[in-house]
C-alpha positions in Angstrom: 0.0 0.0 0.0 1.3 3.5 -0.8 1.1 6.2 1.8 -1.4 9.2 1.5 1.4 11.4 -0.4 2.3 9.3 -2.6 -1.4 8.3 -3.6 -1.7 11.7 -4.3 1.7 12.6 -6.1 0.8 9.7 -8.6 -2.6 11.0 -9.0 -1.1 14.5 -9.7 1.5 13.3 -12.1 -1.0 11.1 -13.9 -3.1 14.5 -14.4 -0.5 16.3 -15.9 0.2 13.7 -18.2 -3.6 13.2 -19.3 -3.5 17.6 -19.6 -0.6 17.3 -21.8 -2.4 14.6 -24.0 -5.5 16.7 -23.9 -3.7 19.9 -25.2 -1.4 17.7 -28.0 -4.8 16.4 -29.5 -6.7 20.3 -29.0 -5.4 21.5 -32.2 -8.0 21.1 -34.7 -10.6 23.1 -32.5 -8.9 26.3 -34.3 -10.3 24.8 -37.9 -13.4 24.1 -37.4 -16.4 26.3 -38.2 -19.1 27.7 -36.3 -16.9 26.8 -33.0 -17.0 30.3 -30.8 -15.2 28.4 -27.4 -14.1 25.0 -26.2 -13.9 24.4 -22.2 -12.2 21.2 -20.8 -14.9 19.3 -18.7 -15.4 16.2 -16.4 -12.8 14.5 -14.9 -10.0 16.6 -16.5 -11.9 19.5 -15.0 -12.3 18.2 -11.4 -8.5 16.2 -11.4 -10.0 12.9 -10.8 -9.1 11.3 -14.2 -8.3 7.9 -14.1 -5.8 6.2 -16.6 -8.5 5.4 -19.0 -10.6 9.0 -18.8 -11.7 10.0 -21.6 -11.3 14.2 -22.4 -14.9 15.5 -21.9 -15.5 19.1 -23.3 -18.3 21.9 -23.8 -18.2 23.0 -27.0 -19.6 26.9 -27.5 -21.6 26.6 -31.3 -22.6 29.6 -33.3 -26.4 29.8 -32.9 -28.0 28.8 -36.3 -25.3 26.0 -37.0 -25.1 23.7 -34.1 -25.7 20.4 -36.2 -23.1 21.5 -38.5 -20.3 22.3 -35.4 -21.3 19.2 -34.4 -20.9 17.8 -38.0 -17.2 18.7 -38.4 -16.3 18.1 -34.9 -17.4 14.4 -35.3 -15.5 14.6 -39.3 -12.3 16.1 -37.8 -12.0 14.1 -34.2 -13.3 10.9 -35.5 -9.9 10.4 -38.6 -7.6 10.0 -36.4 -9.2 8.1 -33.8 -9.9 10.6 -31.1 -13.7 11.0 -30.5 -15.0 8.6 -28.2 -16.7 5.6 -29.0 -19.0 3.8 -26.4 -20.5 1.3 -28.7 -16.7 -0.3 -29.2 -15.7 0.7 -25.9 -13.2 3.4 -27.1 -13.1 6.1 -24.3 -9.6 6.2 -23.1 -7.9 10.0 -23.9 -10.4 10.5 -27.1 -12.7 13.6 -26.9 -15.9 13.3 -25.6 -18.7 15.6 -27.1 -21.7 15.6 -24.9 -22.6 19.0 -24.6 -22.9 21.8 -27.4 -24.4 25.2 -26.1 -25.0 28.5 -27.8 -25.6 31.8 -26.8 -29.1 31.1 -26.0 -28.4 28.2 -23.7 -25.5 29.4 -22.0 -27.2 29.0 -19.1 -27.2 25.7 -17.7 -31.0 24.3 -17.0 -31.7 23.1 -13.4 -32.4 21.2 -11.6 -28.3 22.0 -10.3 -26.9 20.2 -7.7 -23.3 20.1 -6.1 -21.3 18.1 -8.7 -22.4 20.2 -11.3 -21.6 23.6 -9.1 -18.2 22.2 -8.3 -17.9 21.1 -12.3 -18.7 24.6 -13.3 -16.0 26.4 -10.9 -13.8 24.3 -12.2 -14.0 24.5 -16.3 -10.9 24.8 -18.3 -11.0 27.0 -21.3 -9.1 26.0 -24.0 -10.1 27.6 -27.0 -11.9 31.2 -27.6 -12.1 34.8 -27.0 -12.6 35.4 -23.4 -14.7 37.8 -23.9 -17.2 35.3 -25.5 -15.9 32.7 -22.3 -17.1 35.5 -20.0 -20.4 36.1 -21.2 -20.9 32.2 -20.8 -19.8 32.3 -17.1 -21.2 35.3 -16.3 -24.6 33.3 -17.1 -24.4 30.6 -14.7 -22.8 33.1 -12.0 -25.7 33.3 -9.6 -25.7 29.5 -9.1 -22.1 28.6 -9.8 -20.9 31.2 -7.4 -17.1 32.2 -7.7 -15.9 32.2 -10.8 -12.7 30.8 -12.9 -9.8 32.8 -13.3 -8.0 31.5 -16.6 -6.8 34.9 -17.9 -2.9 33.4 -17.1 -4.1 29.7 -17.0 -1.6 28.1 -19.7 -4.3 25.5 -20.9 -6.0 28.1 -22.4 -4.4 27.8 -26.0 -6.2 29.0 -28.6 -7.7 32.5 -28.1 -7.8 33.1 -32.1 -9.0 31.1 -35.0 -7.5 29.9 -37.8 -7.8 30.8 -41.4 -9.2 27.9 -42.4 -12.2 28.4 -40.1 -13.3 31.5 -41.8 -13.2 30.2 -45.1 -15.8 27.3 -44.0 -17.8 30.2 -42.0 -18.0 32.3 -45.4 -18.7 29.4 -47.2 -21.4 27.6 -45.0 -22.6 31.0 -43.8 -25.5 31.8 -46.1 -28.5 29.6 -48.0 -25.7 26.6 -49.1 -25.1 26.5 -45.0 -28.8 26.8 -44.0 -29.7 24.0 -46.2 -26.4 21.7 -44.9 -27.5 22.8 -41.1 -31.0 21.4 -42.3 -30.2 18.3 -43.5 -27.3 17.7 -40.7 -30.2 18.1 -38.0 -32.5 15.6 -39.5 -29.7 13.2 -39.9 -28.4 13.3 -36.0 -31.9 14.0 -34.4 -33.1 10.5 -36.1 -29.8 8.9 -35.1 -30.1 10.3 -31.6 -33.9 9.7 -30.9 -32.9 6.1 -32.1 -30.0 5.9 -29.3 -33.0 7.0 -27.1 -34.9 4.0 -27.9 -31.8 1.9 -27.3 -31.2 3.2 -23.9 -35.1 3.3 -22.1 -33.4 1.5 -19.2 -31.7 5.0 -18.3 -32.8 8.3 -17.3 -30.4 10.8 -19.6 -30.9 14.1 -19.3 -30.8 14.4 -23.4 -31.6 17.9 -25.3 -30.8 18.2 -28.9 -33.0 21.5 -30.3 -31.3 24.8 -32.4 -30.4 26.1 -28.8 -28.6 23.3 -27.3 -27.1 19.7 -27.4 -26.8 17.5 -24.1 -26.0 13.7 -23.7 -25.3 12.7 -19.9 -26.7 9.3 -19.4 -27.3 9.1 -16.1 
């Protein structure tokens, strides 16, 4: 048995080396369209990752073309093997996408209880403009209570988009990207509501609307 110290010293160093993963595989957030903030959640939030963790995030969308964030997160994450995968039982260090808000659901729905306080003063940004990561704090302040400071945390990467991510957003950002966002929803809502039928054994709290996307299968 390993005293109390060292429990904790090997906890802390296998942290670090799940961040550093993490951060390695953040790079394509910076690409990919209608993405406005990323902020590292879960057990990578609350340090109690175990070696096979997977990298749970909420993903800020533009409002209008959440299917279609969704779309390219799932394209981009999923070639090289880093979105998770329940159904094979892929979960270890590959990106978890449960949660998609925009800026009419930046406030999280109740019913809140402790874990999801303590989640929520905890968040890691990792990609966007603070302002746009402020606005989405300050809307869960009055429950969540103190705040993040992450102005000088290091994890926070990527405060500017890339190139590429404009040219998608100028492309996709009129009638040929209303139509796409269209046909994208359809497409996941049946798959989803299909899941649902799958899984009547559970009680997920599950939304997937224009305003917001949640899977937590409780």
């Amino acid at each position: 048995m390993f005293s109390e110290p060292i429990l904790e010293r090997r906890q802390q160093v296998l942290y670090d080396q799940k961040w550093k993963k993490f951060l390695r595989r953040s790079w394509p957030f910076q690409y990919i369209p209608f993405i406005e903030f990323v902020l590292g959640a879960g057990s990578m939030a609350l340090g109690n990752a175990t070696p096979e963790s997977d990298f749970d995030v909420i993903v800020g969308a533009r409002f209008g073309r959440i299917f279609t964030a969704r779309f390219f997160c799932f394209l981009t994450f999923s070639l090289p093997g880093w979105w998770v995968d329940h159904r094979l039982n892929k979960v270890k260090d590959r990106f978890c996408f449960n949660h998609f808000v925009t800026e009419n659901s930046f406030r999280l729905s109740p019913p809140y209880d402790i874990y999801g306080k303590n989640l929520y003063q905890k968040l890691v940004p990792i990609l966007g403009k603070p302002e746009i990561i402020d606005a989405f704090l300050a809307a869960n302040r009055d429950w969540v209570g103190v705040g993040i400071n992450y102005r000088d945390d290091l994890r926070h990467l990527h405060k500017e988009s890339g190139a590429v991510k404009f040219f998608f957003e100028k492309i996709l950002g009129g009638r040929l990207g209303n139509q796409l966002e269209r046909i994208l929803k359809a497409i996941q809502i049946r798959k989803i509501e299909r899941s649902l039928e799958k899984e009547r054994q559970y009680k997920p709290r599950i939304k997937y609307d224009d305003d917001e996307l949640e899977f937590h299968w409780y």
